[in-house]
mmJSON file of the N, C-alpha and C atoms, coordinates in Angstrom:
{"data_MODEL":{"atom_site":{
"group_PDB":["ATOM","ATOM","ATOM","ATOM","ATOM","ATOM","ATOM","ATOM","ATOM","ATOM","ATOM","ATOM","ATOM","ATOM","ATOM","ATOM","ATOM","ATOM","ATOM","ATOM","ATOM","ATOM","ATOM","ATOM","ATOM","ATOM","ATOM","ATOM","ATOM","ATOM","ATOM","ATOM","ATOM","ATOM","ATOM","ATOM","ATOM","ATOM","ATOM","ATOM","ATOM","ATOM","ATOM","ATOM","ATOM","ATOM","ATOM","ATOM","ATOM","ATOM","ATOM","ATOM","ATOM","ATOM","ATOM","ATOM","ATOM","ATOM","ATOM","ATOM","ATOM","ATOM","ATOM","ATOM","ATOM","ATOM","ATOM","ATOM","ATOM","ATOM","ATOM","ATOM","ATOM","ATOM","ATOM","ATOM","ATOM","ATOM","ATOM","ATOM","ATOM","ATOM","ATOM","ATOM","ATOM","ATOM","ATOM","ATOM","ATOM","ATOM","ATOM","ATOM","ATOM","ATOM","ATOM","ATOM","ATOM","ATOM","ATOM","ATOM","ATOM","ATOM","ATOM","ATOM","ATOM","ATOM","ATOM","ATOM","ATOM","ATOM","ATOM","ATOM","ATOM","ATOM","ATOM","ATOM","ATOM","ATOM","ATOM","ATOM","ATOM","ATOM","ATOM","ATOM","ATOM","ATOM","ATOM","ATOM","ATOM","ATOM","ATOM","ATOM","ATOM","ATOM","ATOM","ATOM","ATOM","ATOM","ATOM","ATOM","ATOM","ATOM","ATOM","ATOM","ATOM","ATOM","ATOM","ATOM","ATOM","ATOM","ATOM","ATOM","ATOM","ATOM","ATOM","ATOM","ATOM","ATOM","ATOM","ATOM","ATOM","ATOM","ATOM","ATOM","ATOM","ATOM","ATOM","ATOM","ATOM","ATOM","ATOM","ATOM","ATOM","ATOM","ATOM","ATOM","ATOM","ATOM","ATOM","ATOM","ATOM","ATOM","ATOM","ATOM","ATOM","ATOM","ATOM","ATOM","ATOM","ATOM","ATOM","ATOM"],
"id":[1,2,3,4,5,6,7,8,9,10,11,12,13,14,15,16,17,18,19,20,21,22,23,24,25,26,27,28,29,30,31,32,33,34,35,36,37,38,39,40,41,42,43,44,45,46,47,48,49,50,51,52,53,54,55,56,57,58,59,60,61,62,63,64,65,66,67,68,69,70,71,72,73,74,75,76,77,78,79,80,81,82,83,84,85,86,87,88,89,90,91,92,93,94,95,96,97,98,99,100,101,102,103,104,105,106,107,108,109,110,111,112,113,114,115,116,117,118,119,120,121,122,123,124,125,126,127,128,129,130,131,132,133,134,135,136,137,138,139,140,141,142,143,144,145,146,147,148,149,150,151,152,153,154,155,156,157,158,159,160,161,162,163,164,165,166,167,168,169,170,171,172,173,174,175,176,177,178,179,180,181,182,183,184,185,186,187,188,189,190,191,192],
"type_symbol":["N","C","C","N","C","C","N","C","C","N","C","C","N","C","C","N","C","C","N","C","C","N","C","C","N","C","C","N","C","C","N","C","C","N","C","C","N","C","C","N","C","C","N","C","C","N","C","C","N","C","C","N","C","C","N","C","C","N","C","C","N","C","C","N","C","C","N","C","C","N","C","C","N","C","C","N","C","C","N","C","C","N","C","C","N","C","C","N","C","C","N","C","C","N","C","C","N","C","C","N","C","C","N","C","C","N","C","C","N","C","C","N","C","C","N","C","C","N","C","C","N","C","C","N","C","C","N","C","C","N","C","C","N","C","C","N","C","C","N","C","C","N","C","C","N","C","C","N","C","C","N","C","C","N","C","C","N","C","C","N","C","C","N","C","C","N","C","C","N","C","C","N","C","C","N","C","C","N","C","C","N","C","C","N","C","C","N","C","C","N","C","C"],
"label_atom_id":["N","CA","C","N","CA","C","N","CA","C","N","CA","C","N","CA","C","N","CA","C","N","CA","C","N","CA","C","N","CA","C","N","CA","C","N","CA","C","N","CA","C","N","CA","C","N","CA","C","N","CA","C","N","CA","C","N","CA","C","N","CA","C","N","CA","C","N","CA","C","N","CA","C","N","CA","C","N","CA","C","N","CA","C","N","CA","C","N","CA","C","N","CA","C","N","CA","C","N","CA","C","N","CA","C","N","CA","C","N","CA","C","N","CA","C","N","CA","C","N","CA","C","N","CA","C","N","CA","C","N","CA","C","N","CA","C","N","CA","C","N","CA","C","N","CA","C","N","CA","C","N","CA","C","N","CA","C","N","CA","C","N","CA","C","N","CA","C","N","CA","C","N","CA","C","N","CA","C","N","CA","C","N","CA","C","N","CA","C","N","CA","C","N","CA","C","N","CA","C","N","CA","C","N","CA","C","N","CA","C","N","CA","C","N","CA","C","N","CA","C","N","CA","C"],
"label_alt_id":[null,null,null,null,null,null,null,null,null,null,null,null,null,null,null,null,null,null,null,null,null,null,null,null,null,null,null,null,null,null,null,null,null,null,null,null,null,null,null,null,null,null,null,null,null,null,null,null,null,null,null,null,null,null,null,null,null,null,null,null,null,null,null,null,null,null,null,null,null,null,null,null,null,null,null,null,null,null,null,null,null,null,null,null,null,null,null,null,null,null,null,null,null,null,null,null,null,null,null,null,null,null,null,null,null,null,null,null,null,null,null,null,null,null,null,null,null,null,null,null,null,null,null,null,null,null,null,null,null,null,null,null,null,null,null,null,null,null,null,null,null,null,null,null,null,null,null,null,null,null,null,null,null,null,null,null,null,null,null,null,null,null,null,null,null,null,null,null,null,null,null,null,null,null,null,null,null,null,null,null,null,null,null,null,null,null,null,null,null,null,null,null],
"label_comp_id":["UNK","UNK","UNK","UNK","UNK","UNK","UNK","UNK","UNK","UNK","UNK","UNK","UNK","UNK","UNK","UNK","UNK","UNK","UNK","UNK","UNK","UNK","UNK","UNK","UNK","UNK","UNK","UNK","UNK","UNK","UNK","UNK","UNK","UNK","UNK","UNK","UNK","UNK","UNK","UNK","UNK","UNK","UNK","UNK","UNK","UNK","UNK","UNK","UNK","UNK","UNK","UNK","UNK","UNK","UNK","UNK","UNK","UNK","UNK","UNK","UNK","UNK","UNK","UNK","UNK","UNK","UNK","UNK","UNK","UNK","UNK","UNK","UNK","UNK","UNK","UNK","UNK","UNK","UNK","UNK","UNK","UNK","UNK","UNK","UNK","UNK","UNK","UNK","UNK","UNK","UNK","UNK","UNK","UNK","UNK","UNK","UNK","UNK","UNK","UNK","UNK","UNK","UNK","UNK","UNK","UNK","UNK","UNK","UNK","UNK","UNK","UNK","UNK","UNK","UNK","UNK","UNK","UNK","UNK","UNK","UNK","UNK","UNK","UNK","UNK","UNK","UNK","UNK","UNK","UNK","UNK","UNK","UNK","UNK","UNK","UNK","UNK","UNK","UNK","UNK","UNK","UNK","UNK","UNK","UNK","UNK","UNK","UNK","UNK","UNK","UNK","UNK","UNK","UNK","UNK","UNK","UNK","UNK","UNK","UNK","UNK","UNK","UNK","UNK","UNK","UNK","UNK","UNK","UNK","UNK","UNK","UNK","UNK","UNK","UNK","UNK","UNK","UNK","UNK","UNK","UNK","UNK","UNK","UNK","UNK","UNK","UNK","UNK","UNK","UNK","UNK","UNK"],
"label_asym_id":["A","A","A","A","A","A","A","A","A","A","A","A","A","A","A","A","A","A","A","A","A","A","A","A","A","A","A","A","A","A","A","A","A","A","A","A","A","A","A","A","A","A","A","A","A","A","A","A","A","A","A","A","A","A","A","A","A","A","A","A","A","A","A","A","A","A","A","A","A","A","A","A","A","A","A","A","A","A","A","A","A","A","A","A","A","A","A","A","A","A","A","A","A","A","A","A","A","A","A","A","A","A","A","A","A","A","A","A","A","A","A","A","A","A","A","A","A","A","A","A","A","A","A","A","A","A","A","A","A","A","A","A","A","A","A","A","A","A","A","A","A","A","A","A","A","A","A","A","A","A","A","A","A","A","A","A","A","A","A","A","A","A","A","A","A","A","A","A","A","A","A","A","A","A","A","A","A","A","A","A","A","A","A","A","A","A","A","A","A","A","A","A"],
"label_entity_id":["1","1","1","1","1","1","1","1","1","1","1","1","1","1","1","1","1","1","1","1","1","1","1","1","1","1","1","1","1","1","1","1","1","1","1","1","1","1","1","1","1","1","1","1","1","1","1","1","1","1","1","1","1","1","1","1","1","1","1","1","1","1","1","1","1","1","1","1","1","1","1","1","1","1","1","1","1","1","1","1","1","1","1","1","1","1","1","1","1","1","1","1","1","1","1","1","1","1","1","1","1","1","1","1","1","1","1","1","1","1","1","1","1","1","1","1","1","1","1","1","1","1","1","1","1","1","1","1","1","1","1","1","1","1","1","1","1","1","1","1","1","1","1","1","1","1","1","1","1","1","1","1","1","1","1","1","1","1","1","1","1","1","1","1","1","1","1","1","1","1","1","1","1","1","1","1","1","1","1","1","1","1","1","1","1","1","1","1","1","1","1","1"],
"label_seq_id":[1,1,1,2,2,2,3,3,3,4,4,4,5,5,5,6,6,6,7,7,7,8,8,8,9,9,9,10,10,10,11,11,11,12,12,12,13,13,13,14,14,14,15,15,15,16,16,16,17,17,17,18,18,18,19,19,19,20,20,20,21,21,21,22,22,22,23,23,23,24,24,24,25,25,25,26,26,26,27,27,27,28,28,28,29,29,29,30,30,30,31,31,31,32,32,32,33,33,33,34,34,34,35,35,35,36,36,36,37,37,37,38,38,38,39,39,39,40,40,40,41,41,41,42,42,42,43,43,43,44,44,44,45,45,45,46,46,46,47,47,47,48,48,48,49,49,49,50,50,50,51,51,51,52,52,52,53,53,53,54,54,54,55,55,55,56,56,56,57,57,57,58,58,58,59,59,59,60,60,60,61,61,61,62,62,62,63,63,63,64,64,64],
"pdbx_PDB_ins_code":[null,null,null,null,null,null,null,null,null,null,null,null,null,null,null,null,null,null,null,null,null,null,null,null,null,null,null,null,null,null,null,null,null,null,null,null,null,null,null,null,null,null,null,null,null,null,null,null,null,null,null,null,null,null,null,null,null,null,null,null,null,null,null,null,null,null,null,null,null,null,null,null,null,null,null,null,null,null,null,null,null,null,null,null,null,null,null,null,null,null,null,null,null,null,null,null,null,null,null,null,null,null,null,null,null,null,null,null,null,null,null,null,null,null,null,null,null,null,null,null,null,null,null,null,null,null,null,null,null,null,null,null,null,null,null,null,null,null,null,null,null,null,null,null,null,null,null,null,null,null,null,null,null,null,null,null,null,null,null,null,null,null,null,null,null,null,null,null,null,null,null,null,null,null,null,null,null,null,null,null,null,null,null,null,null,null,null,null,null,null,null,null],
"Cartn_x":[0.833,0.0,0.891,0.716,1.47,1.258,2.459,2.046,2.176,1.858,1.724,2.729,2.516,3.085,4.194,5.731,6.431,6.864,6.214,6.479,8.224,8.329,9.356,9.432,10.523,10.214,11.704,11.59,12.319,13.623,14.222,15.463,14.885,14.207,13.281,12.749,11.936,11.082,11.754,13.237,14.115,14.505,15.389,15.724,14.708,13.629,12.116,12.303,12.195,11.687,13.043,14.19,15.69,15.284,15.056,14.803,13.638,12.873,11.202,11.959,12.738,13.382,13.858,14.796,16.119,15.322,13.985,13.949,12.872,12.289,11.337,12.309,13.87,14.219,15.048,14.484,15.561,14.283,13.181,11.902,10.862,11.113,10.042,10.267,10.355,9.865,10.014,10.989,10.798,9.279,8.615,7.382,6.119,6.619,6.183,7.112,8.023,8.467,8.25,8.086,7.41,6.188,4.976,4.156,4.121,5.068,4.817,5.455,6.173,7.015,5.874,5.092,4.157,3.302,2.809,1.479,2.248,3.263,4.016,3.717,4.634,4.338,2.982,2.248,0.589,-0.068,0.423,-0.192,0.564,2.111,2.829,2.331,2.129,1.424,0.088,-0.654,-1.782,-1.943,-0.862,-0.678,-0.371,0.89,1.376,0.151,-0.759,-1.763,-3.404,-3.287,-4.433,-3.928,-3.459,-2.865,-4.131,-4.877,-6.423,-6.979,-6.488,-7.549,-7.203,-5.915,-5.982,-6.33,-6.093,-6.2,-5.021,-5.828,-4.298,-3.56,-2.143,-1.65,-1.56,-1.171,-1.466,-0.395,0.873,2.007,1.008,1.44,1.031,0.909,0.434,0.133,0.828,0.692,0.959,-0.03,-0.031,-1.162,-0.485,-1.019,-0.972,-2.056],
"Cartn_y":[-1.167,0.0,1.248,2.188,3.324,3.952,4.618,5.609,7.128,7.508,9.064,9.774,10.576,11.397,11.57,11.8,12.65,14.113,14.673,16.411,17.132,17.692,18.367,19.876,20.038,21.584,22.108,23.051,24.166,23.962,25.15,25.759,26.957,27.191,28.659,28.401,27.022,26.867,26.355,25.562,25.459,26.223,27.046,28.3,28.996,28.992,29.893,29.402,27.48,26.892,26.99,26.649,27.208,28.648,29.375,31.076,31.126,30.12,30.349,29.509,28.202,27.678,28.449,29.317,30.271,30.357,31.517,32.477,31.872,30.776,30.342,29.319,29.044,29.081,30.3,31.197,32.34,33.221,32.878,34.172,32.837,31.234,30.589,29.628,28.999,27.762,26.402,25.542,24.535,23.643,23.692,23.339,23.897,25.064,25.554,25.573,25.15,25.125,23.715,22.407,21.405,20.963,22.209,21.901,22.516,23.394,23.639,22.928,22.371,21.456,19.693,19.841,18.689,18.927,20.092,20.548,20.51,20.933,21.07,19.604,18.692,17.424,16.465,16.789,16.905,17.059,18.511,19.042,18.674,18.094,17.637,16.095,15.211,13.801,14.028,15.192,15.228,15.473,16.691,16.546,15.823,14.854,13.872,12.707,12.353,11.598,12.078,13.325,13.654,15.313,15.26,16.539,17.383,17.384,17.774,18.289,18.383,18.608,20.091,20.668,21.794,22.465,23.865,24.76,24.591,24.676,24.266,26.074,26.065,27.643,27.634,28.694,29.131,28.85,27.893,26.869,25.643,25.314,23.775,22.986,21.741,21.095,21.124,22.316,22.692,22.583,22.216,22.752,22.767,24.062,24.817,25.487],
"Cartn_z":[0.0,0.0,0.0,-1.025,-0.861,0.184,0.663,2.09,1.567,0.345,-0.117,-0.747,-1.416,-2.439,-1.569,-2.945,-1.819,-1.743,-1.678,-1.277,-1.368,-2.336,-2.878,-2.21,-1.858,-0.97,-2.347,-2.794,-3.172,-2.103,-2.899,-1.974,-1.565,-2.076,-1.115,-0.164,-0.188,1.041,1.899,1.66,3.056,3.415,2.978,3.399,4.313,4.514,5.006,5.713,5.762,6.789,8.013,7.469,8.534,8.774,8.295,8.903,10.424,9.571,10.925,11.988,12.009,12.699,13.566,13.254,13.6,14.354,13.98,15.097,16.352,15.782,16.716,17.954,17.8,18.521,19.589,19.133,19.682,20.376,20.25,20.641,21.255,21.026,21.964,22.734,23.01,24.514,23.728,23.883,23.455,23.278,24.121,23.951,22.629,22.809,21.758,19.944,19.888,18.815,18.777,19.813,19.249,18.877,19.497,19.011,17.514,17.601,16.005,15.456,15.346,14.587,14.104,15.545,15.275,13.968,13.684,13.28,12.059,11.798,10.343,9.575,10.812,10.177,9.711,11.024,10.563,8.947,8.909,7.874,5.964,6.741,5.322,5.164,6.409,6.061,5.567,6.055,4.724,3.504,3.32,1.892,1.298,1.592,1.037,0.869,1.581,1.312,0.715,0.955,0.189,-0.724,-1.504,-1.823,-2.757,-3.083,-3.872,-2.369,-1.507,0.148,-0.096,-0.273,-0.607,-1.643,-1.768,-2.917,-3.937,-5.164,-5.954,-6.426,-5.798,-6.608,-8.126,-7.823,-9.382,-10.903,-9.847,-10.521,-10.644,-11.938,-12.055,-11.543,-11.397,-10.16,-9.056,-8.225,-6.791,-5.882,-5.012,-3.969,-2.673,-2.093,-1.319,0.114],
"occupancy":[1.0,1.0,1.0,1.0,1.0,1.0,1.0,1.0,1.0,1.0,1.0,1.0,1.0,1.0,1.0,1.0,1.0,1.0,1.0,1.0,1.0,1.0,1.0,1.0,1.0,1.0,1.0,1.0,1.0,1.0,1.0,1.0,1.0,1.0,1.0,1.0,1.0,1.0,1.0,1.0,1.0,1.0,1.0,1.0,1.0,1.0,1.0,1.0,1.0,1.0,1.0,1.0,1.0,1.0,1.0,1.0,1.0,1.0,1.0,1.0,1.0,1.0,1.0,1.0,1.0,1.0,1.0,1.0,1.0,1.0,1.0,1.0,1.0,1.0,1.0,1.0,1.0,1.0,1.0,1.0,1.0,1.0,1.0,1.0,1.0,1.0,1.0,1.0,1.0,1.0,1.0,1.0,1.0,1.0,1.0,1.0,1.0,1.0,1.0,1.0,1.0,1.0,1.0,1.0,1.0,1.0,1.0,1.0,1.0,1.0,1.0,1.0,1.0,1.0,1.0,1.0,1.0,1.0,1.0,1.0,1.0,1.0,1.0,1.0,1.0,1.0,1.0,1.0,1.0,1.0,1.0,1.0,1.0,1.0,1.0,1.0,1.0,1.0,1.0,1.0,1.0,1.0,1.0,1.0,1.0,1.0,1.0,1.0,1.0,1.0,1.0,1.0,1.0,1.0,1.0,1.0,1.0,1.0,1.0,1.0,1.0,1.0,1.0,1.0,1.0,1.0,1.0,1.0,1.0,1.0,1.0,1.0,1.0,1.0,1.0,1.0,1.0,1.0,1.0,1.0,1.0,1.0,1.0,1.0,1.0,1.0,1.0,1.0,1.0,1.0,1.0,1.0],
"B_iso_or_equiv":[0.0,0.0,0.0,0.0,0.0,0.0,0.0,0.0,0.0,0.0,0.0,0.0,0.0,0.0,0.0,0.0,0.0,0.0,0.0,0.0,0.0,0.0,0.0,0.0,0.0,0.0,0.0,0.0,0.0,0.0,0.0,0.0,0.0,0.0,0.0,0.0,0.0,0.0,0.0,0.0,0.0,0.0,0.0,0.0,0.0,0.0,0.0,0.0,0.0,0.0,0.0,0.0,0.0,0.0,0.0,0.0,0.0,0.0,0.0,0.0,0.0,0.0,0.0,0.0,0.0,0.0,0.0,0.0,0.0,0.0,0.0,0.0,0.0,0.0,0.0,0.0,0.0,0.0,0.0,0.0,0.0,0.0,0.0,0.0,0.0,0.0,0.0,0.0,0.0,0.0,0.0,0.0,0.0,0.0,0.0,0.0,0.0,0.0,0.0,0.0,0.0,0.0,0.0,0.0,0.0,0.0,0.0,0.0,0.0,0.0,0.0,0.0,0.0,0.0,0.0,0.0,0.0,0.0,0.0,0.0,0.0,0.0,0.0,0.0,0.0,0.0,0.0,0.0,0.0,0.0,0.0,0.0,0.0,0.0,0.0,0.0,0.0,0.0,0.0,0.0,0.0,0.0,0.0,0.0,0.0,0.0,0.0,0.0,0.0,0.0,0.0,0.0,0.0,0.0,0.0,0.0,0.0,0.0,0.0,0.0,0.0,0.0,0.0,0.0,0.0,0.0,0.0,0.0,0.0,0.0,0.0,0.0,0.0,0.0,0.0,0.0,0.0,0.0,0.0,0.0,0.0,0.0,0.0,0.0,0.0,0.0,0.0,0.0,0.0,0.0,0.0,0.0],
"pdbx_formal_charge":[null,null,null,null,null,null,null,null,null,null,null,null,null,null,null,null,null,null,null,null,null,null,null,null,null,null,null,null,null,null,null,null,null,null,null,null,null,null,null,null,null,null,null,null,null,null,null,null,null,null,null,null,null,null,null,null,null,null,null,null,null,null,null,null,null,null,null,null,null,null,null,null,null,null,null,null,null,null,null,null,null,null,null,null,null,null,null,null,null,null,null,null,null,null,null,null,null,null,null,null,null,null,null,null,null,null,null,null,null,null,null,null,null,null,null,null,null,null,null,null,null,null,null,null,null,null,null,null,null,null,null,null,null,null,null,null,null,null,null,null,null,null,null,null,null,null,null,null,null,null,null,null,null,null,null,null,null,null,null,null,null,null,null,null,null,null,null,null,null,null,null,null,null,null,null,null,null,null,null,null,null,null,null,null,null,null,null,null,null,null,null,null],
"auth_seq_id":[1,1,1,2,2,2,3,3,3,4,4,4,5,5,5,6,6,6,7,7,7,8,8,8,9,9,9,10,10,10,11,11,11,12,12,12,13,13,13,14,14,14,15,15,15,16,16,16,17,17,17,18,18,18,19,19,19,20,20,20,21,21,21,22,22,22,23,23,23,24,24,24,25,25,25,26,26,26,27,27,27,28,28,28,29,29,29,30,30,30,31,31,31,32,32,32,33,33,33,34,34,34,35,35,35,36,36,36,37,37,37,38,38,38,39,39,39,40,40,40,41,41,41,42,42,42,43,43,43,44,44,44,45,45,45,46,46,46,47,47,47,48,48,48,49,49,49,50,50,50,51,51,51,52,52,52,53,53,53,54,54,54,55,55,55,56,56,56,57,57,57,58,58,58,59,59,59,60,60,60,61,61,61,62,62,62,63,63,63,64,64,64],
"auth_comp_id":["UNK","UNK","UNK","UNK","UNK","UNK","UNK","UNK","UNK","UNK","UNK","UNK","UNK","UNK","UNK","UNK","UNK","UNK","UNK","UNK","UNK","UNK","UNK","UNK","UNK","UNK","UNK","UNK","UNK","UNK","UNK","UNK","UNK","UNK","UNK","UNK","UNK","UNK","UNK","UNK","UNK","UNK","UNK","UNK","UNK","UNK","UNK","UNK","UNK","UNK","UNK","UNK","UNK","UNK","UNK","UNK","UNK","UNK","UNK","UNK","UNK","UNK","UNK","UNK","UNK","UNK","UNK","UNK","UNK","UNK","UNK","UNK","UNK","UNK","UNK","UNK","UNK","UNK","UNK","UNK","UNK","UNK","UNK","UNK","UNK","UNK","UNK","UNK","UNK","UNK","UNK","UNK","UNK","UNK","UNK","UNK","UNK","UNK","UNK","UNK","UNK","UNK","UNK","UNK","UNK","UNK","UNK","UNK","UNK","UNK","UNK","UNK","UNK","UNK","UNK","UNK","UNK","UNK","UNK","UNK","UNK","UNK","UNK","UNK","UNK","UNK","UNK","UNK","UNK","UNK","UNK","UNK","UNK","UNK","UNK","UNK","UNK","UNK","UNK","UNK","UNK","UNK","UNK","UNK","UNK","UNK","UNK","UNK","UNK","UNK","UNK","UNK","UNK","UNK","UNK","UNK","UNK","UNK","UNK","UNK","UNK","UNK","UNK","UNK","UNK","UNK","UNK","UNK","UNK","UNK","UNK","UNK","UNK","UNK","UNK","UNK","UNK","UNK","UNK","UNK","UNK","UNK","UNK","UNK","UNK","UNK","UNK","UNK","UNK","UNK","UNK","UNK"],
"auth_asym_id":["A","A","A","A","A","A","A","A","A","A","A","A","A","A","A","A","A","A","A","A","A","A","A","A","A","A","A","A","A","A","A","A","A","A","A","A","A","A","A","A","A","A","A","A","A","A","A","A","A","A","A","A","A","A","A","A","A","A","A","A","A","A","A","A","A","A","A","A","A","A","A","A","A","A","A","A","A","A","A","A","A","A","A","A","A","A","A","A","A","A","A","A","A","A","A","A","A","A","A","A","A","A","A","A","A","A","A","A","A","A","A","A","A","A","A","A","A","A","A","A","A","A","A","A","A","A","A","A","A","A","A","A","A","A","A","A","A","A","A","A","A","A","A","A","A","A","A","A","A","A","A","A","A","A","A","A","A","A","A","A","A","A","A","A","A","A","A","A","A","A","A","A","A","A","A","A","A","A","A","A","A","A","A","A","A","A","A","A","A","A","A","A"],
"auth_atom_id":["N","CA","C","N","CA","C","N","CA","C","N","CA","C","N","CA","C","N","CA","C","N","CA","C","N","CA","C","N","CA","C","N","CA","C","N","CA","C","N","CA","C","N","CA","C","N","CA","C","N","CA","C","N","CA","C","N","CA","C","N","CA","C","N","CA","C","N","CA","C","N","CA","C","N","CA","C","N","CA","C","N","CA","C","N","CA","C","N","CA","C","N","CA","C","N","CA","C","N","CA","C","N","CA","C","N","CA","C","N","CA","C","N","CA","C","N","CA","C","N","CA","C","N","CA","C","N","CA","C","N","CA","C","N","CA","C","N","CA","C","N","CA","C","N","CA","C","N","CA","C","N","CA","C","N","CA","C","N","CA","C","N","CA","C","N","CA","C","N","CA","C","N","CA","C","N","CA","C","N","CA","C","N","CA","C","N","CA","C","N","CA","C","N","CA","C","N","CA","C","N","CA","C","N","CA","C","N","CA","C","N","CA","C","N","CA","C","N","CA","C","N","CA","C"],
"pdbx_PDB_model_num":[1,1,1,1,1,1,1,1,1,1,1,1,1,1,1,1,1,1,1,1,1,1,1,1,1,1,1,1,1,1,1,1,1,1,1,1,1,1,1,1,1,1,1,1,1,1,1,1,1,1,1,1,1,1,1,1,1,1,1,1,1,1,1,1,1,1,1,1,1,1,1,1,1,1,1,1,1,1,1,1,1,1,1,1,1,1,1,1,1,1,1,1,1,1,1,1,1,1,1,1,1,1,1,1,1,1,1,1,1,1,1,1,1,1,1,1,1,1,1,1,1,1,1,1,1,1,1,1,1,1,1,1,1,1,1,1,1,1,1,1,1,1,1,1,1,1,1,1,1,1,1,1,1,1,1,1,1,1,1,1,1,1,1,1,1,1,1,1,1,1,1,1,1,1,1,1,1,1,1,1,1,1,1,1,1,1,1,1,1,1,1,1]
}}}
């Protein structure tokens, strides 16, 4: 059984995602950068398994 698409991030969107990193360790609470860190992953195992759940952008098959 497949376990879901696999989700391609840019070099832009790592870069973002090391930046929000940076600072969400420098301005929050470990607790709180794991719950965000949970919700990230949350929300990338849904895409990866249902990727049509979102809105598609306005790049070719993207969704966002």
């Amino acid at each position: 059984m497949k376990n879901g698409y696999d989700i391609l991030w840019t070099q832009e969107a790592v870069n973002n995602l090391k930046l929000i990193l940076n600072y969400l360790s420098t301005n929050f609470s470990k607790r709180e950068i794991s719950n965000f860190t949970s919700k990230l992953e949350n929300r990338l195992r849904l895409i990866s398994l249902y990727p049509k759940l979102f809105r598609k952008s306005k790049k070719k098959n993207i969704h966002i």
